[in-house]
Phi, psi and omega in degrees: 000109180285143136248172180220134234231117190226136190275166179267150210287160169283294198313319160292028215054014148091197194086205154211184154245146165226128163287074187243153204244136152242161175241163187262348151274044201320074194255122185286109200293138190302154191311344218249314199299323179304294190287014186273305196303306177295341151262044178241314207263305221302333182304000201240002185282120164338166161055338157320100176252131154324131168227000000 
């Protein structure tokens, strides 16, 4: 299952998120696809800041 594992800013309190994508045609999605996705959602996570 690819994901993608992103730390969370220190100043919002460090830690992290993982992101993982499946397809339905189980063909394994490419690196650029993850962080594409990953800059879709984590802006939509309560308390998310950019850092």
């Amino acid at each position: 299952m690819p994901t993608a594992i992103v730390p969370a800013p220190a100043k919002d309190g460090g830690g992290s998120y993982e992101i993982a994508i499946w397809r339905q045609d189980d063909l394994i999605p490419d690196g650029t696809a993850r962080f594409r996705v990953a800059d879709k959602v984590l802006p939509t996570v309560p308390g998310w800041t950019a850092g």
